[in-house]
C-alpha positions as CSV (number, residue, x, y, z in Angstrom):
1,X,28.2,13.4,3.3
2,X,30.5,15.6,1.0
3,X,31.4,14.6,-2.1
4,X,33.1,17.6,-3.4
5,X,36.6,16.4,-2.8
6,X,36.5,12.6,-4.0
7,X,38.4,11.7,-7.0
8,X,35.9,9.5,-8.1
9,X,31.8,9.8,-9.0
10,X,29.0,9.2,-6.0
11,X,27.2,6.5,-6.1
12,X,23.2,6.6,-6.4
13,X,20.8,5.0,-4.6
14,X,17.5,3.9,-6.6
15,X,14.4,2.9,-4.6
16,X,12.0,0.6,-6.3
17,X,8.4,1.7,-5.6
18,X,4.9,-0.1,-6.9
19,X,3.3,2.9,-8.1
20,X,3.3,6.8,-9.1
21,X,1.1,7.7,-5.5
22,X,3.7,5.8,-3.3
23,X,6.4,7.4,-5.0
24,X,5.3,10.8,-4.3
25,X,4.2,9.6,-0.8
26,X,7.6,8.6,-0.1
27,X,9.4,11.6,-1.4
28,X,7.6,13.8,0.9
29,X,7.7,11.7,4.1
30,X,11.6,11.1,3.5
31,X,12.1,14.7,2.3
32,X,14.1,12.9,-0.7
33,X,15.0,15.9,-2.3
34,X,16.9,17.2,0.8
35,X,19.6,14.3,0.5
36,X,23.0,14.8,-0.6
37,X,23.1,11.4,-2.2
38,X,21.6,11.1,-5.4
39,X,18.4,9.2,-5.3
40,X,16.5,7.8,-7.9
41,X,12.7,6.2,-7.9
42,X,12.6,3.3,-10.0
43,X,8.5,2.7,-10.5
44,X,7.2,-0.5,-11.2
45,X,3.7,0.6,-12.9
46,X,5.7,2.9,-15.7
47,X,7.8,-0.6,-16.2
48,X,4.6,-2.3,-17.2
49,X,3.0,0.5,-18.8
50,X,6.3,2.6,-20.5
51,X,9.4,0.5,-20.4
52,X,12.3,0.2,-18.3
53,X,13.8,3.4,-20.1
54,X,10.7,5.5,-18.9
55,X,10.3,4.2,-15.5
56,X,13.1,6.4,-13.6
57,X,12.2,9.7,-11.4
58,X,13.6,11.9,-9.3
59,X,12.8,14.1,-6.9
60,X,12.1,17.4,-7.1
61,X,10.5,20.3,-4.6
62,X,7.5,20.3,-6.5
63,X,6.9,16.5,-7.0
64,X,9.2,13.7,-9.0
65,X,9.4,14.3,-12.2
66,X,10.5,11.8,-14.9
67,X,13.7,11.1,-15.7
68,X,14.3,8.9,-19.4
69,X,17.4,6.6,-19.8
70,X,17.2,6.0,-23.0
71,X,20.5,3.9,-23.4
72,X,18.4,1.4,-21.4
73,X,15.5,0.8,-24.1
């Protein structure tokens, strides 16, 4: 999918996911950080444990790595 020449912003796809280890299962399984759409982990642990603000990651070649919202807290 190109996005280059829309006039307005993509959209991004979050996955909700139980847990840190699933997360990074997933990521490598579905190669997430090869899409062209944005895609976002949501992980329902770091909800519990950190807050909704802290509970967003994305994925990276070396792992997911944590990605704050703060306007969220």
């Amino acid at each position: 999918m190109n996005f280059e020449n829309t006039k307005s912003l993509p959209g991004i796809f979050i996955l909700s996911i139980s847990n840190l280890a699933l997360a990074e299962h997933v990521r490598k399984e579905l190669m997430l950080d090869l899409r062209k759409i944005p895609i976002m982990l949501v992980i329902d642990e770091c909800i519990h444990n950190e807050g909704f603000a802290k509970s967003f990651y994305i994925s990276t070649q070396n792992g997911i790595q944590q990605a704050p919202l703060p306007f969220l807290r």
